[in-house]
C-alpha positions as CSV (number, residue, x, y, z in Angstrom):
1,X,107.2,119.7,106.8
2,X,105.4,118.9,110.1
3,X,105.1,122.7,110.3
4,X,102.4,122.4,107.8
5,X,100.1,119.9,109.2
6,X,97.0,121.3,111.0
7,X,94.4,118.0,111.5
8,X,93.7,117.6,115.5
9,X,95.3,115.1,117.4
10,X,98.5,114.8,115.8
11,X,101.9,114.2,117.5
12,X,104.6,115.3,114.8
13,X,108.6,114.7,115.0
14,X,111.2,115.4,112.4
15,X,114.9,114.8,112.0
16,X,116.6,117.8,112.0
17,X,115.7,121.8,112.4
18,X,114.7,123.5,108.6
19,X,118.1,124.9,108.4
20,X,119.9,121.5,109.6
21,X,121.3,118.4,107.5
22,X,120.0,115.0,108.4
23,X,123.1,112.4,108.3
24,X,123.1,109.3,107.7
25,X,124.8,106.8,109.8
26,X,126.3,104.3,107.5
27,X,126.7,103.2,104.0
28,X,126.6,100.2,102.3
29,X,129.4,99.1,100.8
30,X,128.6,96.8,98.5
31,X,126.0,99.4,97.3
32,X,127.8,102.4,97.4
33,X,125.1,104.5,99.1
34,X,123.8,105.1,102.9
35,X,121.0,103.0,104.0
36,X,119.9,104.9,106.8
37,X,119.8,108.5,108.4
38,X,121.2,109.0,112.1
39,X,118.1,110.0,113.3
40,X,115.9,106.9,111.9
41,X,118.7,104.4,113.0
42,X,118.5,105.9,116.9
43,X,114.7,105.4,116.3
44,X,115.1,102.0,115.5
45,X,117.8,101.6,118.3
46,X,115.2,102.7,120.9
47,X,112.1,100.3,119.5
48,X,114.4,97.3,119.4
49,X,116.0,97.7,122.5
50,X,113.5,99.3,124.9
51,X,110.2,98.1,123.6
52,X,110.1,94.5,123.7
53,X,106.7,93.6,123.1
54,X,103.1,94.8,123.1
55,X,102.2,95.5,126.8
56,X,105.1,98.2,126.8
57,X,104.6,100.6,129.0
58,X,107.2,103.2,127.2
59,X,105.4,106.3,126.0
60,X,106.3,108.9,123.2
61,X,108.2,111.3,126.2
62,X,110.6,107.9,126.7
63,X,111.1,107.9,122.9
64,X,111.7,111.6,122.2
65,X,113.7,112.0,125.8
66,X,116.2,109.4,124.4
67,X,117.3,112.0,121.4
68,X,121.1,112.7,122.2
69,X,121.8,115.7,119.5
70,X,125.6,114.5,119.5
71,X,124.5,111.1,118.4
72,X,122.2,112.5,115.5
73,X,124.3,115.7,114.6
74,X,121.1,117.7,114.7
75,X,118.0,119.1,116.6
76,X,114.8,116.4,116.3
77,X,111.6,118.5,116.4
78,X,108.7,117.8,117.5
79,X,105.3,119.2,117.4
80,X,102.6,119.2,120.3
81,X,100.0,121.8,119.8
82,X,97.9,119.9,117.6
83,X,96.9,117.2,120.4
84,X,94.5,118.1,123.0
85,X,96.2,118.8,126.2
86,X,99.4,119.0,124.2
87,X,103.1,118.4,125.2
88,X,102.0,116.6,128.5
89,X,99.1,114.3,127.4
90,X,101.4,113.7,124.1
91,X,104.1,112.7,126.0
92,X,102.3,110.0,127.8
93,X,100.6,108.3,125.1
94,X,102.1,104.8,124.9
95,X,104.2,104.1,121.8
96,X,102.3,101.0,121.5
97,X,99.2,102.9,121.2
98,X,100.7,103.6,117.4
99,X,102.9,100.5,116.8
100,X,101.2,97.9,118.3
101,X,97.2,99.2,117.2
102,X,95.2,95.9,116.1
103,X,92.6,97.2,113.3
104,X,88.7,95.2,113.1
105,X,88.5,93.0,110.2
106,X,84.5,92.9,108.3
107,X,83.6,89.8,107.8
108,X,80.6,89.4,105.1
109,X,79.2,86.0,104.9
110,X,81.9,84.1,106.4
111,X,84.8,85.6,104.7
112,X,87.0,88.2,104.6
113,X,86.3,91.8,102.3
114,X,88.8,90.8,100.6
115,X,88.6,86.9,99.7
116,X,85.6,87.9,98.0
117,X,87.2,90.1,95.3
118,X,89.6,87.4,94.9
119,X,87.5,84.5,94.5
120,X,85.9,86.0,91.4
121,X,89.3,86.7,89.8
122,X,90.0,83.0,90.5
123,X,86.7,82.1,88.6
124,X,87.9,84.2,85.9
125,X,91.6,83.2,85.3
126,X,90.0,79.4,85.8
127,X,87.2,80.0,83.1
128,X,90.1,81.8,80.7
129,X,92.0,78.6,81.1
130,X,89.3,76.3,80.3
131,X,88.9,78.6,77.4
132,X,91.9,78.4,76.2
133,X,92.3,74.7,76.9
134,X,89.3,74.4,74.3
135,X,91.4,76.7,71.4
136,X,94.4,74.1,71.5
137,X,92.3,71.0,71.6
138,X,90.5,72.3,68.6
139,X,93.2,73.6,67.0
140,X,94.6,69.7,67.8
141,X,91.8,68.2,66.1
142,X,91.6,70.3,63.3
143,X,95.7,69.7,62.8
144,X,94.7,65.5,62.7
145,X,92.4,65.3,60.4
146,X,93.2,67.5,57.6
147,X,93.8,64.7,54.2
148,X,96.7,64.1,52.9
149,X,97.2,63.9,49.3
150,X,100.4,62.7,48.0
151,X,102.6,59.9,49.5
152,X,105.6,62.1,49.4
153,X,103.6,65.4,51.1
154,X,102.5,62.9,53.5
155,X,106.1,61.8,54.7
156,X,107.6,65.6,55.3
157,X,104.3,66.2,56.9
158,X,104.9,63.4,59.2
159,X,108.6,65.1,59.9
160,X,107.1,68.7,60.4
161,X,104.0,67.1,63.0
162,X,106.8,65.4,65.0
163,X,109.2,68.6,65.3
164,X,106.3,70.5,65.8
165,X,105.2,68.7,69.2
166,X,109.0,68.5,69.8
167,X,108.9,72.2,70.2
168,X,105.5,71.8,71.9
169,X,106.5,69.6,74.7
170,X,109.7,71.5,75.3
171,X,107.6,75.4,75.9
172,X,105.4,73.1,77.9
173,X,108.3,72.3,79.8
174,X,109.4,75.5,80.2
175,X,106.5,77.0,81.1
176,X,105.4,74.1,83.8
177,X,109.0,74.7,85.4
178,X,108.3,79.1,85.5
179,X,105.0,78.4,87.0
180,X,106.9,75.8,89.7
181,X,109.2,78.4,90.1
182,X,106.2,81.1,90.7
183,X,104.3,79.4,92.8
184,X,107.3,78.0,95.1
185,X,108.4,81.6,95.4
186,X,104.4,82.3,96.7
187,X,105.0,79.3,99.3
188,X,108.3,81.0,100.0
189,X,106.9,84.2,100.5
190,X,104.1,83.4,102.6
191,X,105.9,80.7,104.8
192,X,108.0,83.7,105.5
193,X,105.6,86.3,106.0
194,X,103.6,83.9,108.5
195,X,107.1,83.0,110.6
């Protein structure tokens, strides 16, 4: 695929030759399919082991001269033209010059691009909810004071109101314990991603 790229300044590699397989290396039992090709999982190898952290000095020469063909059952390309000064400048480029690039956040006004975009949605939802709030209190209101007009109405009346915030109290049970469970896996999720 690399074969068709032509932007400058690109360093391509690829698993295997156009008329070569790309293996895998293992399966997943419990899943019943593989979870990784040979050449990705030698990749990986390489990162984990040999580039430790971000002031690695190991360039994209010490990466693509630690291919073993054996190991991957095929021939890796890999694509130089496109970069000025080609194979030689490409192969000293330093792998943390990809992997380990910090991008500029904007700021405007004190806050990120983003927050902004998400603090009018919060308005939103929280003026929706307030709206909403204001249906079921009417609706409430509307439910108490409607006149009853026989004894014997009044009584099953009575019966239905009660089982009626019976069922009330239990979907607002059920739907305080879903939005627990929501917003504990949000906690979860961003304790995790912040670790």
């Amino acid at each position: 695929m690399y074969g068709k790229f032509y932007s400058p300044n690109i360093i391509a590699t690829g698993s295997s030759e156009i008329d070569q397989s790309s293996y895998s290396h293992h399966a997943d039992n419990d899943v019943g399919v593989a979870v990784i090709d040979r050449y990705t999982y030698y990749n990986l190898d390489f990162l984990e082991t040999q580039v430790r952290d971000p002031s690695s000095k190991k360039t994209l020469g010490d990466l693509f001269d630690s291919y073993d063909e054996a190991q991957i059952h095929s021939h890796p390309g890999i694509r130089w033209d496109l970069v000025q000064g080609g194979e030689q400048v490409g192969k000293e480029r330093l792998i943390m010059d990809f992997f380990g690039n910090v991008q500029n956040v904007e700021v405007e006004n004190g806050t990120k691009a983003g927050d902004t975009e998400l603090q009018e949605d919060l308005l939103a939802l929280g003026r929706k909810i307030a709206e909403l709030r204001e249906r079921a209190e009417a609706a409430e209101q509307n439910a108490t004071t409607k006149p009853l007009v026989e004894h014997s109405t009044s009584r099953k009346l009575r019966a239905a109101k009660v089982e009626s915030d019976e069922h009330s109290w239990s979907k607002r049970a059920i739907g305080l314990s879903a939005l627990s469970a929501v917003s504990l896996a949000w906690w979860a999720g961003m304790y995790m991603e912040s670790a």
